[in-house]
C-alpha positions in Angstrom: -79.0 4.7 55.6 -78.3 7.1 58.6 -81.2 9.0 58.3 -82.9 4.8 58.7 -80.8 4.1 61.5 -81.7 7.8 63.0 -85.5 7.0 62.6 -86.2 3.6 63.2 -82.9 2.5 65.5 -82.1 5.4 67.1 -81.0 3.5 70.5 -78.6 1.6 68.4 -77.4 4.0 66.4 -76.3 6.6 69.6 -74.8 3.3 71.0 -72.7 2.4 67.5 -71.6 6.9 67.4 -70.6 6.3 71.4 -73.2 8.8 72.5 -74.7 8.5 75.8 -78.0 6.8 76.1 -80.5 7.6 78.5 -82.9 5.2 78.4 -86.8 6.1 79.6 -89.8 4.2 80.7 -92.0 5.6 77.5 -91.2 6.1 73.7 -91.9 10.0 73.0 -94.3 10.7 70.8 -92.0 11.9 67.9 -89.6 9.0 68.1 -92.3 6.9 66.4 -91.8 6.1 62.6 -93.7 8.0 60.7 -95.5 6.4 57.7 -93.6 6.3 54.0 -95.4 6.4 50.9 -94.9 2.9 48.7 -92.2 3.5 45.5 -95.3 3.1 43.4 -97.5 5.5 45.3 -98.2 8.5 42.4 -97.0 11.4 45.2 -94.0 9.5 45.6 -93.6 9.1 41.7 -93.9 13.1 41.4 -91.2 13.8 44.1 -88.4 11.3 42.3 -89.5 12.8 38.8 -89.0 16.5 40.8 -85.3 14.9 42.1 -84.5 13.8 38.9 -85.5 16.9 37.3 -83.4 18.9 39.5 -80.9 16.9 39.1 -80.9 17.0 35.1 -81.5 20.8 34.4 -79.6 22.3 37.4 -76.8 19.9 36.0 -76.2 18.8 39.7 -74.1 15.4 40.6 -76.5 12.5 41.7 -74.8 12.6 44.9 -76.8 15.9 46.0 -79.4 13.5 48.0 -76.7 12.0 50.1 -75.8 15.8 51.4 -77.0 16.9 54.8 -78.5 20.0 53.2 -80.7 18.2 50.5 -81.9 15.5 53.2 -83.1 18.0 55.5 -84.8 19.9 53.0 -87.0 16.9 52.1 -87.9 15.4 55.1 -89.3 19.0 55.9 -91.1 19.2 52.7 -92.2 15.8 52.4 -91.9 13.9 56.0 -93.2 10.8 54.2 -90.8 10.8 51.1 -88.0 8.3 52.2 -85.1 9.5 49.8 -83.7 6.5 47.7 -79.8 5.3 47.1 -78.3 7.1 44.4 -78.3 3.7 42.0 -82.1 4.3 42.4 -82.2 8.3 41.0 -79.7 7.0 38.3 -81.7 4.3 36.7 -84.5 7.1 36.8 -82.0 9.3 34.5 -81.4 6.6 32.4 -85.2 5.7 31.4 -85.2 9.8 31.0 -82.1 9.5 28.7 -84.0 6.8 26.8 -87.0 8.7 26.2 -85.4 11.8 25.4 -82.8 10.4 23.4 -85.8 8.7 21.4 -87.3 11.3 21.2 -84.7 13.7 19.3 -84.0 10.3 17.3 -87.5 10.3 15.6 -87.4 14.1 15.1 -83.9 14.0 13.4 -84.9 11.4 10.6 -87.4 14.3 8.9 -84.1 16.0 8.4 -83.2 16.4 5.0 -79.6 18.3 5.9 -77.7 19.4 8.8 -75.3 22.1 9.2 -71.4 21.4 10.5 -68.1 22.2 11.2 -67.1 26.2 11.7 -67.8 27.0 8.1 -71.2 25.9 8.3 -71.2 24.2 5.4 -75.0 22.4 4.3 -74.4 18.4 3.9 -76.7 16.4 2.2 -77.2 13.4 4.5 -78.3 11.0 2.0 -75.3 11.4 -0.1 -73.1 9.3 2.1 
C-alpha cells in the first residue's frame, strides 16, 4: 500500500507524512505510473511462483515482501511486478501445499511398509 500511495499519489502521500510539498507547473517524467503486468499475465505468474518459491525453500516468513529490502529489490528487477498483500502469496502456498501434499499422498499408497520409532522397527501397514 505505500509503495501505491508513493507511485500513484505521491502529492497526497508527502501531505498525509507532513513533508513539504513543492508543487511545479509540469509532472516529471519519472513521476508517471509506470505500466503493471495483469495477475494473469504468464511473466507475472513466474515472478509469484519465484516469491513463493523463495519463500518455501529458504523457509522465510511470508512477511519478507512487506520489508523495505525485498520491495526495493523487486521493483529494480521487475519495475512492472506490483508485489501483492501477503493473503495473496499465502493462498499461492496453500494450492502448493495441495499439490505437493497430493502428490506424496499418491506415492505413499505403493507402500507396502514403513519404518518407525527409534528402533526402527518394520510395520506391516495392512495389519491394522
Amino acid at each position: 500500500m505505500v509503495r501505491h500511495l508513493q507511485t500513484f499519489h505521491p502529492k497526497e502521500n508527502a501531505e498525509y507524512l507532513g513533508r513539504n510539498v513543492v508543487g511545479s507547473a509540469a509532472t516529471p517524467l519519472t513521476s508517471f505510473p509506470k505500466k503493471m503486468l495483469s495477475l494473469s499475465d504468464q511473466r507475472v505468474k513466474t515472478i509469484t511462483r519465484l516469491i513463493v518459491d523463495v519463500i518455501i525453500k529458504d523457509l522465510r516468513p511470508v512477511n519478507i515482501i512487506d520489508g523495505a529490502g525485498f520491495s526495493a529489490l523487486i521493483a529494480h528487477a521487475y519495475p512492472e511486478y506490483l508485489l501483492a498483500p501477503n493473503h495473496y502469496y499465502m493462498d499461492r502456498m496453500n494450492e502448493v501445499h495441495a499439490v505437493e501434499s497430493t502428490k506424496l499422498i499418491e506415492s505413499l499408497k505403493d507402500v507396502d511398509s514403513t519404518l518407525y520409532s527409534h528402533h526402527c522397527r518394520p510395520v506391516d501397514v495392512n495389519s491394522t
